[in-house]
Steps between C-alpha positions, in 0.01 A plus 500: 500500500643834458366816603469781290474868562304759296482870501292773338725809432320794306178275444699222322585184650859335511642160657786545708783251386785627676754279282302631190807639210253611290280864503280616736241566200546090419308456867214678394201304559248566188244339324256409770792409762460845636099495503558141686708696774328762545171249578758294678653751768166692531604766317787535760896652314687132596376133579719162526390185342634120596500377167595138380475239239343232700181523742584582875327526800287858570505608125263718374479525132640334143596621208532245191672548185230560181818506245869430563608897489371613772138516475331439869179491651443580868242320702406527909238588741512842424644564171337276194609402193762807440695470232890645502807486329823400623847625376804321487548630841343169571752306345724655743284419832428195358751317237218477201121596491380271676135334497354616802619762806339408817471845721469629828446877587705559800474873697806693426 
């Protein structure tokens, strides 16, 4: 499981990846990943998410793959059916796309 930090600066939403070598601008979240925060953290500037590959214990949400480029759809309680885009930022959290992120939101 790894636990991953996001903050809103200026209304747009970035990941923290301290060992990042890339741009700041290349940790944009866009295309519906931003929307998906902001519904996420309650409209709040930062939230953290345990994310993983595999189901664990107290998760709260999926996302599953619709294509192999980063095409995702969200589903939980409290957010249905949202569809987002992932970068190749996820390649870096995660090795490859992979076919489903299991998620928790934890309080920053």
């Amino acid at each position: 499981m790894k636990k991953v930090t996001f903050e809103k600066e200026n209304g747009q939403w970035y990941v923290v990846l301290p060992d990042w070598k890339g741009s700041k601008e290349d940790l944009a979240m866009v295309a519906g990943a931003d929307t998906l925060l902001d519904k996420l953290s309650d409209n709040s500037n930062n939230i953290v998410l345990n994310v993983d590959i595999k189901p664990f214990k107290g998760m709260t949400g999926i996302a599953w793959a619709t294509s192999s480029t980063g095409d995702y759809m969200y589903n939980s309680m409290s957010v249905v059916n949202h569809p987002f885009w992932l970068c190749s930022v996820a390649v870096f959290v995660f090795g490859n796309y992979p076919d489903n992120i299991y998620i928790k939101i934890k309080k920053k």
